[in-house]
KEROBA-492631 format. One line per field, with one value per residue: residue number from 1; x, y, z of N, C-alpha, C in turn. Coordinates in nm, 2 decimals, always signed. Layout:
<torpas>
seq: [NUM | ...] .
nx: [X | ...] .
ny: [Y | ...] .
nz: [Z | ...] .
cax: [X | ...] .
cay: [Y | ...] .
caz: [Z | ...] .
cx: [X | ...] .
cy: [Y | ...] .
cz: [Z | ...] .
</torpas>
This chain:
<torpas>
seq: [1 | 2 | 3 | 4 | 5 | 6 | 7 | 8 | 9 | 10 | 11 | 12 | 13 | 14 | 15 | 16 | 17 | 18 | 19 | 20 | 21 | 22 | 23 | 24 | 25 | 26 | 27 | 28 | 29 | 30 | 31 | 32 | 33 | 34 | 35 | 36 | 37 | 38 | 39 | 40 | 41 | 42 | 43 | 44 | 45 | 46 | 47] .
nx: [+9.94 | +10.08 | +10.37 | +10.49 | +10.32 | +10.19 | +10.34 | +10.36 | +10.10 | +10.12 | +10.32 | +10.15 | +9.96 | +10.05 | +10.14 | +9.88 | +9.78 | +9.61 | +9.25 | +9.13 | +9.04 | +9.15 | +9.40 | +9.37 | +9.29 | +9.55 | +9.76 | +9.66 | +9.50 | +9.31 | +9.01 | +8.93 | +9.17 | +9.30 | +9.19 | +9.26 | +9.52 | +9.53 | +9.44 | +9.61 | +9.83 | +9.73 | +9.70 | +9.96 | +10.22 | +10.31 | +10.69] .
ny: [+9.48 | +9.83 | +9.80 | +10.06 | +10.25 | +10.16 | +10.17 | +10.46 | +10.51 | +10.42 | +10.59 | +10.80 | +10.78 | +10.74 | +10.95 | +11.11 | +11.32 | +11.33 | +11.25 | +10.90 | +10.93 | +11.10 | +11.03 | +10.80 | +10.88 | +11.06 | +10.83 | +10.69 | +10.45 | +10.17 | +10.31 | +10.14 | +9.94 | +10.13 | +10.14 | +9.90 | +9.90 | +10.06 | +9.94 | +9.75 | +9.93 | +10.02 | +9.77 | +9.68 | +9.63 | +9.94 | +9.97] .
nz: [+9.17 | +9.25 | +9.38 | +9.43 | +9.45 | +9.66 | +9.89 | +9.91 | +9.97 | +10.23 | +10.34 | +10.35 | +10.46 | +10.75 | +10.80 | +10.86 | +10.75 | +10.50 | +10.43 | +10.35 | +10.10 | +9.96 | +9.94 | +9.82 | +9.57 | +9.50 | +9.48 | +9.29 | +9.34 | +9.47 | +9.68 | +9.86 | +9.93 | +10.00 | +10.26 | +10.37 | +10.39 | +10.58 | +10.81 | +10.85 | +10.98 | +11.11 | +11.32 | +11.37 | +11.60 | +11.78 | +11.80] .
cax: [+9.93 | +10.18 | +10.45 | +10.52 | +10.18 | +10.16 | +10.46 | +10.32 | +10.03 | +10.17 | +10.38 | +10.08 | +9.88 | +10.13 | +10.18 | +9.79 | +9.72 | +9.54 | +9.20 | +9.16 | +8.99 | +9.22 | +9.55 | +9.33 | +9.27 | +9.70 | +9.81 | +9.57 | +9.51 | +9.15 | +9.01 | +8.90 | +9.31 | +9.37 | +9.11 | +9.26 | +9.66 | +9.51 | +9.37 | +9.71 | +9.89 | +9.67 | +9.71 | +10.10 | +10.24 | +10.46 | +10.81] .
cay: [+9.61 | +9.86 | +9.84 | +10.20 | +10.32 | +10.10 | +10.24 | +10.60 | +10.50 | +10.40 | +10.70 | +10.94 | +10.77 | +10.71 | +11.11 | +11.13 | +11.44 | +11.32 | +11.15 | +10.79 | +10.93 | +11.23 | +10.94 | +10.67 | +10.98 | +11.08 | +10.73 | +10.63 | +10.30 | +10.20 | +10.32 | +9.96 | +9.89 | +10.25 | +10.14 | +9.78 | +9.95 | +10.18 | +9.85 | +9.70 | +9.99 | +10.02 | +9.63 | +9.71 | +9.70 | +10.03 | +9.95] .
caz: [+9.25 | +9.17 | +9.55 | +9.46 | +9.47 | +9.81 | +10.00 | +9.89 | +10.07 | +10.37 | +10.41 | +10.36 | +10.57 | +10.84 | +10.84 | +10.93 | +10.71 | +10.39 | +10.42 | +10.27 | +10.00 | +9.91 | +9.94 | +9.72 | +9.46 | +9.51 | +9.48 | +9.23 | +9.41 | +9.50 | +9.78 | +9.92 | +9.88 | +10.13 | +10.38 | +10.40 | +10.43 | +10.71 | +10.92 | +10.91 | +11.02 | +11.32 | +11.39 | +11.40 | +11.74 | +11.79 | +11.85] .
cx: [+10.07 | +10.24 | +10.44 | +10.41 | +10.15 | +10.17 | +10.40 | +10.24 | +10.07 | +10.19 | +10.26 | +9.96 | +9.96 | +10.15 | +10.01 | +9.74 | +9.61 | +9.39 | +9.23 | +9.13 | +9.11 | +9.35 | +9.49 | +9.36 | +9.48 | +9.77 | +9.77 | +9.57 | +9.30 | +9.09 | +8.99 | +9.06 | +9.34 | +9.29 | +9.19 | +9.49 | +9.64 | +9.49 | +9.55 | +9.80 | +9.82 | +9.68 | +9.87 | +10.13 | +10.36 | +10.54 | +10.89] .
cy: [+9.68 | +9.92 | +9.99 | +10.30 | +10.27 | +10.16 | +10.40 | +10.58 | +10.50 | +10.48 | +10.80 | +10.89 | +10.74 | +10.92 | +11.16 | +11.28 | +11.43 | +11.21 | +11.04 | +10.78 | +10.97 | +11.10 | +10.82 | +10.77 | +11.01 | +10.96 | +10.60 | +10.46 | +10.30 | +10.23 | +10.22 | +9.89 | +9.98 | +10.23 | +9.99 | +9.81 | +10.06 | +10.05 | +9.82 | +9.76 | +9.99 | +9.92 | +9.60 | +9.76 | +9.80 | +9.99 | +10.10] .
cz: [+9.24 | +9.34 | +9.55 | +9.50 | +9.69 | +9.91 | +10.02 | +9.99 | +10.18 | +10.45 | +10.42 | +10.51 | +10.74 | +10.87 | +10.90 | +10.88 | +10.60 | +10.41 | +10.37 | +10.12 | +9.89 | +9.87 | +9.80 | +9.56 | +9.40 | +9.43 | +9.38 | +9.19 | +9.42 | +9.64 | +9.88 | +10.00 | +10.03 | +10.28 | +10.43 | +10.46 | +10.57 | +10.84 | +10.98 | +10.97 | +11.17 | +11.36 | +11.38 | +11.49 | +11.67 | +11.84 | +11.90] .
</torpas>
């Protein structure tokens, strides 16, 4: 899995503007991959 593609994700979805679709299509990751980086963001306590 290519980190750089990952981290992309992270930040797009952490900014809360780009569906999961639209970020899987961007980041050309799989979508399966953006739905499973979205879970563990929300299962990260805020500090």
């Amino acid at each position: 899995m290519n980190e750089k593609a990952v981290a992309s994700a992270r930040n797009l979805l952490t900014m809360k503007v780009l569906s999961h679709e639209q970020i899987a299509k961007a980041v050309e990751l799989p979508l399966e991959k953006i739905e499973e980086l979205a879970m563990e963001l929300t299962a990260e306590p805020v500090v």
